[in-house]
C-alpha positions as CSV (number, residue, x, y, z in Angstrom):
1,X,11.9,8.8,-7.9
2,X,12.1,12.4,-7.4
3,X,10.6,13.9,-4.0
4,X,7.1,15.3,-5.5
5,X,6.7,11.3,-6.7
6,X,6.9,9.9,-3.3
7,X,4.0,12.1,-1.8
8,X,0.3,10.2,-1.9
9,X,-3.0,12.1,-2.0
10,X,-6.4,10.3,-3.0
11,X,-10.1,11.5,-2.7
12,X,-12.0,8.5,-2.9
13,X,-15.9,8.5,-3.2
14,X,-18.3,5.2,-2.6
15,X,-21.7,5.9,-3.5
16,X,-24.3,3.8,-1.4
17,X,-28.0,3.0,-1.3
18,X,-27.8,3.1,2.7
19,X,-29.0,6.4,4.6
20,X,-26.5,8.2,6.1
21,X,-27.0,7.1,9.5
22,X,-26.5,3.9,8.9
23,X,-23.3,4.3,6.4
24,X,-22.1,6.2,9.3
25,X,-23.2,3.6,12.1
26,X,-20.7,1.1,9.7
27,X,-17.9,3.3,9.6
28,X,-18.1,3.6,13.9
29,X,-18.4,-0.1,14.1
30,X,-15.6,-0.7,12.0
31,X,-13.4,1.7,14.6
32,X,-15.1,0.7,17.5
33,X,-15.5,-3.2,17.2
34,X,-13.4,-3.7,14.1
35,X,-13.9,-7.6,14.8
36,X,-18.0,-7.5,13.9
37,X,-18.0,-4.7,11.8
38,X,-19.3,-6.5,8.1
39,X,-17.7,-3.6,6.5
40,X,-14.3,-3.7,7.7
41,X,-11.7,-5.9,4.8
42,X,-10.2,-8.0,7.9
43,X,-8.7,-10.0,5.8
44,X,-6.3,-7.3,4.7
45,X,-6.2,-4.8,7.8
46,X,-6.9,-5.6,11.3
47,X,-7.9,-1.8,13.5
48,X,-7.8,-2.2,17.0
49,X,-10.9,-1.3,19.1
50,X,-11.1,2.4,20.1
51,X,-13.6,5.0,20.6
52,X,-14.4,7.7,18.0
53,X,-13.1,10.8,20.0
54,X,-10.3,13.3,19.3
55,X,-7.0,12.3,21.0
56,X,-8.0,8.6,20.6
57,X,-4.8,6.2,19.3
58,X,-5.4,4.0,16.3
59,X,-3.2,1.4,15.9
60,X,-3.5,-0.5,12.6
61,X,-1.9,-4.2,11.5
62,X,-2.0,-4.3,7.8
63,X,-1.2,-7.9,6.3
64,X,0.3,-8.6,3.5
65,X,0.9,-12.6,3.1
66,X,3.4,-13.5,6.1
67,X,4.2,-10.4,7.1
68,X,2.5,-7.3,9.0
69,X,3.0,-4.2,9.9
70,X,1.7,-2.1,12.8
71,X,1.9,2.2,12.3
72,X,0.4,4.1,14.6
73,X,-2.1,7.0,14.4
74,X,-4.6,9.5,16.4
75,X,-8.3,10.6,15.7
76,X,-7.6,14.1,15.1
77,X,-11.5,15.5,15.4
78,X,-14.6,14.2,15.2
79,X,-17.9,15.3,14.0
80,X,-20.3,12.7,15.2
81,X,-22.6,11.2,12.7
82,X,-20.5,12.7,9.5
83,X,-16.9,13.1,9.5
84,X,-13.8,12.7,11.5
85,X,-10.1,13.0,10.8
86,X,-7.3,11.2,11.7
87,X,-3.4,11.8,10.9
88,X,-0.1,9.3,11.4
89,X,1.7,9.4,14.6
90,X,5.6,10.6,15.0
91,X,6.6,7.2,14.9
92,X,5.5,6.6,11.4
93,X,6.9,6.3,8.1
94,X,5.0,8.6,6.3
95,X,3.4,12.0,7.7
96,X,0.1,13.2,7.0
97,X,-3.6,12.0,7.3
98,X,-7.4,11.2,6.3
99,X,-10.7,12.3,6.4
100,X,-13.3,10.2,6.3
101,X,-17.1,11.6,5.9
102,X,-20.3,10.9,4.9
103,X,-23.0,12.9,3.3
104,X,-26.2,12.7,2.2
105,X,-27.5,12.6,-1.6
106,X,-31.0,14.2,-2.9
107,X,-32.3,11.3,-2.9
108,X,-32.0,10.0,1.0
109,X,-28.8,7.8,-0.2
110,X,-25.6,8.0,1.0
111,X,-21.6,8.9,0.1
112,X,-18.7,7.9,1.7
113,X,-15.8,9.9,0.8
114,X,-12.2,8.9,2.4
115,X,-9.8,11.6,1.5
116,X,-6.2,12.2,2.1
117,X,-2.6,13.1,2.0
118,X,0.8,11.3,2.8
119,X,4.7,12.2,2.7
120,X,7.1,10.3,3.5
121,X,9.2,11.5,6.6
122,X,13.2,10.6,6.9
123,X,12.8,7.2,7.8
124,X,13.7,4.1,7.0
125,X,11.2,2.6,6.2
126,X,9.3,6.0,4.2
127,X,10.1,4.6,0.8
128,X,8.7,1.1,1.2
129,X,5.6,3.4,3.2
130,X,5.1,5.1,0.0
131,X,5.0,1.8,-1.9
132,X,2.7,-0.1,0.1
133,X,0.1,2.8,0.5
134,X,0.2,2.8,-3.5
135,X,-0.5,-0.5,-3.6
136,X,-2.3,-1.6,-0.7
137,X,-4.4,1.2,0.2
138,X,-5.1,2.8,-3.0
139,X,-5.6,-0.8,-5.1
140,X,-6.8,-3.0,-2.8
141,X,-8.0,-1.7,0.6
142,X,-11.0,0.7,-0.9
143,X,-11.9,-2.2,-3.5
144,X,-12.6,-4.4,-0.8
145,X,-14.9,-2.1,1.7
146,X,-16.6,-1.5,-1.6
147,X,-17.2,-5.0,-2.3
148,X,-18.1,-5.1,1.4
149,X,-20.6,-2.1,1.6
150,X,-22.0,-3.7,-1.3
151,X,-23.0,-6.9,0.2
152,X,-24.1,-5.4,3.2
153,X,-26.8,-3.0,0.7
154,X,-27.6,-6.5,-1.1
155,X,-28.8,-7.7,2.4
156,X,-30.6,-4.8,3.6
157,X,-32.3,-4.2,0.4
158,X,-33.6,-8.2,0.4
159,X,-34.6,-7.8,3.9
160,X,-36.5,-4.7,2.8
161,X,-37.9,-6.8,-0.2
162,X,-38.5,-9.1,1.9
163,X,-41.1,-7.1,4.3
164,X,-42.7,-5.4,1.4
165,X,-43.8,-8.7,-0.4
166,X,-44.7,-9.8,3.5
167,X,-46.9,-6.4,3.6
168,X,-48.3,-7.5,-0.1
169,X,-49.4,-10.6,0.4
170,X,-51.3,-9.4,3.9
């Protein structure tokens, strides 16, 4: 592996029937009471409860079968109700960060777009950093609040079907 291999950057974009607000109201909830949020892949990550303000430390426990591991991050700046950043603590494998935002399409839908960049730092554990981002993060982590947001939109669209055939038949 030379050195330019080991760095990770990704610009991913989820494209969602939701409003904004509410795309954003999931992405808070998942930060700020990870254990309710319907969007959050538990199963794979566990985010401990914070609030979404700069300075704020995130601590993170991915799993991966028997085994977990905890790095440590801080919300680097926040721009309520669209975007905020966030970037790896000193303590942690890799160095670098993520933005996560959320815009609004022409047509009153929504886009979440969760973009970054990682190197590793001289560590120990940066290699096997590198290779669980790759695979975790990048693979499975995005497929899964995908799959998520889209059952949440399946649910709020039959609820809204669900009042407009209660307004029909009135």
């Amino acid at each position: 592996m030379t050195p330019e291999s080991l760095h990770i950057r990704f610009d991913r974009h989820i494209d969602s029937s939701l409003p904004t607000q509410t795309l954003w109201g999931l992405i808070k909830e998942a930060f700020e009471d990870p254990g309710h949020s319907p969007l959050w892949p538990v199963e794979l990550e566990e985010v401990e409860p914070i609030v979404l303000r700069p300075g704020e430390p995130v601590t993170a426990t991915y799993k991966v079968g028997p085994f977990r591991f905890r790095p440590a991050y801080h919300i680097r700046s926040v721009e309520q109700g669209r975007r905020f950043s966030y970037e790896s603590d000193s303590t942690h494998p890799l160095a670098g960060g993520a933005t996560v935002e959320v815009s609004t399409a022409h047509d009153g839908s929504s886009t979440l777009r969760w973009r970054g960049a990682y190197q590793p730092r001289l560590h120990p554990l940066a290699i096997g950093a590198v290779l669980f981002v790759r695979w975790y993060f990048l693979e499975h982590f995005f497929e899964r609040l995908e799959q998520n947001l889209r059952k949440i939109e399946a649910t709020a669209n039959a609820g809204g079907d669900m009042a407009k055939n209660r307004r029909l038949r009135r």
